[in-house]
C-alpha positions in Angstrom: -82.0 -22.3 8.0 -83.3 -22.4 4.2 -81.2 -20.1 2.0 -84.1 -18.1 0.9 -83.8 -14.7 -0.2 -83.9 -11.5 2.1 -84.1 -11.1 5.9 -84.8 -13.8 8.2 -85.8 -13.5 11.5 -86.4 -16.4 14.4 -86.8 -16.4 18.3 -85.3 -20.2 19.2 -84.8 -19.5 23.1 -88.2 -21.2 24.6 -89.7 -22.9 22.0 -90.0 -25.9 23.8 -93.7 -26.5 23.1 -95.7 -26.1 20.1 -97.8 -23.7 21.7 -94.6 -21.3 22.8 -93.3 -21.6 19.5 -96.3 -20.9 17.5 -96.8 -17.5 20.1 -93.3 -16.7 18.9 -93.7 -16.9 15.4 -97.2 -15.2 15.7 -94.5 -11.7 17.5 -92.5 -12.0 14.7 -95.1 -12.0 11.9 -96.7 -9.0 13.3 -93.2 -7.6 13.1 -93.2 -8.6 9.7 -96.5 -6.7 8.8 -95.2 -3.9 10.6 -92.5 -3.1 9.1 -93.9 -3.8 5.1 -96.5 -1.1 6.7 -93.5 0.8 6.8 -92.4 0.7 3.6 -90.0 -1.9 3.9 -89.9 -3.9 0.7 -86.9 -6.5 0.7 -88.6 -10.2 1.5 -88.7 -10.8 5.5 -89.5 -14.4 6.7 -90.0 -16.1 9.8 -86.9 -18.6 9.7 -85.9 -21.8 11.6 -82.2 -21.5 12.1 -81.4 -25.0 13.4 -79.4 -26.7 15.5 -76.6 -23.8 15.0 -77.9 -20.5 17.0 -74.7 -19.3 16.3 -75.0 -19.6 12.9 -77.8 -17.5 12.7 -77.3 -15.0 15.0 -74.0 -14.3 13.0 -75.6 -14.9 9.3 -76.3 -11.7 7.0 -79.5 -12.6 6.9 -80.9 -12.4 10.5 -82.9 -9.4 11.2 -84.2 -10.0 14.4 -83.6 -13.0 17.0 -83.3 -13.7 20.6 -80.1 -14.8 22.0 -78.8 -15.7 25.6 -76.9 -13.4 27.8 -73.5 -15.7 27.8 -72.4 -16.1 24.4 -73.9 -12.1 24.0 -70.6 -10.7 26.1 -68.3 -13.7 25.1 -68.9 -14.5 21.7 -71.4 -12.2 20.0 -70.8 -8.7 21.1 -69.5 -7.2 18.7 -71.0 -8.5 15.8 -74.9 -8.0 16.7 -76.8 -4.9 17.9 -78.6 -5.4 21.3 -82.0 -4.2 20.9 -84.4 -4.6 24.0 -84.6 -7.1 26.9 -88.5 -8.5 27.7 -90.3 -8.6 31.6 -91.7 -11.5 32.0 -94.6 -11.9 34.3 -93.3 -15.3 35.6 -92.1 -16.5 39.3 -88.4 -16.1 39.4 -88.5 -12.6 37.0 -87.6 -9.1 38.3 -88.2 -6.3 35.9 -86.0 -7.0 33.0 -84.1 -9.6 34.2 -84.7 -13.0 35.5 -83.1 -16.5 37.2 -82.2 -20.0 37.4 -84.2 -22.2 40.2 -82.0 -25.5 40.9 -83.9 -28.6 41.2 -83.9 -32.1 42.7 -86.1 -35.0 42.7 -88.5 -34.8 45.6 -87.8 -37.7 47.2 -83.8 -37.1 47.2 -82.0 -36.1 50.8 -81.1 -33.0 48.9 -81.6 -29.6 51.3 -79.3 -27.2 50.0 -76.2 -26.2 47.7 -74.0 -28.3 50.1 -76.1 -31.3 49.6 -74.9 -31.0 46.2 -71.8 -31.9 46.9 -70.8 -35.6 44.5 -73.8 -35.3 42.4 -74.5 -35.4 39.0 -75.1 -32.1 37.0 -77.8 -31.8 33.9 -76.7 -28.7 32.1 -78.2 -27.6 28.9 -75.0 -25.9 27.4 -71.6 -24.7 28.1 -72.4 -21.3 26.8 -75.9 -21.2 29.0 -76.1 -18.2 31.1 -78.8 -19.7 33.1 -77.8 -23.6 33.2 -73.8 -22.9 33.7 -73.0 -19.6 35.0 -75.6 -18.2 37.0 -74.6 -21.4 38.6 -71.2 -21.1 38.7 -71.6 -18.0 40.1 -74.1 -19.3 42.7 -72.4 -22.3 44.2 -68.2 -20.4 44.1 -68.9 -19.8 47.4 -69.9 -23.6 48.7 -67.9 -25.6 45.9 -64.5 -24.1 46.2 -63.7 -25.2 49.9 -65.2 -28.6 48.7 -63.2 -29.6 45.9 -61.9 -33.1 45.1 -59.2 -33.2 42.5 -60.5 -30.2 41.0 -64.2 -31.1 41.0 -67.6 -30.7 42.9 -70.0 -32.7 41.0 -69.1 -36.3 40.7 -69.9 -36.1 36.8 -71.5 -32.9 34.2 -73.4 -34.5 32.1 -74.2 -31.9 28.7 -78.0 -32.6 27.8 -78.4 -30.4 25.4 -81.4 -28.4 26.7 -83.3 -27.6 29.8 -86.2 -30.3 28.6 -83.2 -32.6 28.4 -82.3 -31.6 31.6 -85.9 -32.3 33.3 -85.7 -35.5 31.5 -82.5 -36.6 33.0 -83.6 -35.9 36.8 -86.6 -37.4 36.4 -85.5 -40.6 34.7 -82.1 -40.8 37.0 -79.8 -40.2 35.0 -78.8 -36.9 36.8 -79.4 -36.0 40.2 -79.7 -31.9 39.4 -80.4 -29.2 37.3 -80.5 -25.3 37.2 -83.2 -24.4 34.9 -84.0 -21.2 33.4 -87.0 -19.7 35.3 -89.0 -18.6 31.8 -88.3 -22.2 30.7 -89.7 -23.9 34.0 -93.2 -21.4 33.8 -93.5 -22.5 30.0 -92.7 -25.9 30.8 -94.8 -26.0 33.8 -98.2 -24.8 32.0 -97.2 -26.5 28.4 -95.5 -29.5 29.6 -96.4 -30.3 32.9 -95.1 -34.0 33.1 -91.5 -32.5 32.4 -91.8 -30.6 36.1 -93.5 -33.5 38.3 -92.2 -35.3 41.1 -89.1 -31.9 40.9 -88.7 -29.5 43.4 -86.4 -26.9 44.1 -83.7 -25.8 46.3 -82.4 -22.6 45.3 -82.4 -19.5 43.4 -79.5 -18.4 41.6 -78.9 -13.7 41.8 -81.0 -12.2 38.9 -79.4 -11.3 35.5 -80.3 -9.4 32.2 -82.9 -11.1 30.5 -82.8 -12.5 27.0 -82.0 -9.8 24.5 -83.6 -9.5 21.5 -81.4 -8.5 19.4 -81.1 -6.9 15.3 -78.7 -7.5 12.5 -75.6 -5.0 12.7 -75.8 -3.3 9.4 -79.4 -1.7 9.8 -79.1 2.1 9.4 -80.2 3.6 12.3 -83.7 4.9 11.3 -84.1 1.3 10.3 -83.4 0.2 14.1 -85.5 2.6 15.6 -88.2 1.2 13.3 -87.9 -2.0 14.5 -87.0 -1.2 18.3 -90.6 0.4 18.1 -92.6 -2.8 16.7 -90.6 -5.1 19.4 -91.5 -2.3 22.2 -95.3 -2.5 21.0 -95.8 -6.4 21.0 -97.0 -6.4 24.6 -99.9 -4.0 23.0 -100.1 -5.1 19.7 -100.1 -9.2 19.8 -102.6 -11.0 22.1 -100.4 -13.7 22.2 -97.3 -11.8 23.2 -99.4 -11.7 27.3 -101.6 -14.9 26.9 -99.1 -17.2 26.3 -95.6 -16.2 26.4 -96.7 -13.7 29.5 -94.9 -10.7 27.9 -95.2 -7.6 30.2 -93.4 -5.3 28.2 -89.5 -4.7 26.6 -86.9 -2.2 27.7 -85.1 -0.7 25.1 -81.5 -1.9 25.8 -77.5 -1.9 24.4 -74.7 -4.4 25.4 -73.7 -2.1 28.3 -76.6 -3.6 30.0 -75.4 -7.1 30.5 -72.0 -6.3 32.4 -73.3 -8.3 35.1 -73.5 -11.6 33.3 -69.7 -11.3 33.4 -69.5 -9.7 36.3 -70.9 -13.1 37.9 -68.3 -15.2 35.6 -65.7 -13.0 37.4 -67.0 -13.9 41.0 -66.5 -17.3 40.3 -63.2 -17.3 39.2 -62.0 -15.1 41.6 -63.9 -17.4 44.3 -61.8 -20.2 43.1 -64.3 -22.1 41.1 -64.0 -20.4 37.2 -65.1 -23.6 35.5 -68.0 -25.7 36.5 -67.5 -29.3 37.6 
């Protein structure tokens, strides 16, 4: 991120594609115009935070970003403000929340979360809600009775990102995958040669979707301001339904993602609290 004066503001979650990201920056300069409308008059920019989210989410400088679920309740909570959480109008979405679909090459003998029994894992992060611990939280139930020495994938291999992950299964290199269902819609209709020859097995249990959120120290008629130009995007930014297939954003706090550790909790108390 360029250490250019005032606020900055980013949403790095699905900008996979060039058409995703330039949707996303098109939201967040509307929110821009908005709130100079307002009579907001420090310098806003869209930003590019980087390779390190974290980073950002944490800096003085971010206004507005979207973050993932996981590192929202275990590493972020109290030191951003949860704004709202989007509906997507994708396969695998549920009101304001949404899941992982696990996938396998098409032609491997793979039927079910058993079959996965020895494999090799693609995940994009250790902090992923919707590569690790939706998951985790999905296969506690098969993987701990299967164990051996500890383990129920034969190898996790770390790629980086869900792209990364499709790359892997398709060249070999991993034999599964549990890819964010926002991700796999985008990739599908952007980037459909990271989806072909993939199919998938199973669904992991719906979870909060991807909150927005807004820098702490905004007062709060400053938040509302903002909550209202997010809440309007559907509406207001063509793009925001065309392309990133935006249905609309409920207006949301941290209280609302309790599940997302909830599900952590299952696993561990099912006997499989870290994924391998």
């Amino acid at each position: 991120m360029s250490d250019a004066p005032g606020w900055a503001l980013a949403l790095p979650m699905y900008n996979g594609s060039p058409g995703v990201a330039g949707a996303s920056r098109a939201l967040l300069n509307q929110v821009i115009h908005g709130l100079k409308a307002a009579g907001w008059t420090e310098p806003m920019s869209v930003a590019d935070p980087g390779a390190d989210l974290h980073g950002f989410w944490l800096s003085p400088r971010m206004l507005l970003s979207q973050t993932c679920g996981y590192p929202l309740v275990t590493r972020l909570q109290d030191q951003v403000e949860v704004l709202a959480r989007p509906h997507y109008r994708v396969k695998g979405c549920e009101d304001h929340s949404y899941s992982s679909f696990v996938l396998v090459r098409a032609d491997a003998g793979i039927s079910d979360l058993a079959g996965l029994h020895g494999t090799r894992l693609a995940v994009n992060s250790p902090d992923s809600h919707s590569g690790m611990n939706a998951l985790r939280h999905l296969l506690a139930p098969v993987a701990a009775s299967r164990l051996v020495d500890g383990r129920f994938f034969r190898q996790v291999l770390w790629s980086g990102g869900h792209a990364n992950s499709l790359g892997m299964l398709q060249a070999g290199l991993a034999d599964c995958a549990a890819i964010d269902c926002v991700s796999l819609a985008y990739f599908a209709e952007h980037q459909p040669g990271l989806v072909q020859g993939l199919r998938t097995i199973a669904q992991t249990a719906q979870a909060p979707s991807l909150p927005w959120i807004c820098n702490k120290r905004l007062s709060p008629a400053q938040r509302d301001c903002l909550l209202q130009l997010v809440l309007d995007l559907p509406s207001s930014a063509p793009l925001a339904g065309s392309t990133l297939h935006l249905e609309h954003f409920e207006p949301s706090a941290l209280a609302d993602y309790q599940p997302i550790r909830e599900m952590e909790g299952m696993a561990i108390a099912q006997g499989y609290g870290v994924l391998q």
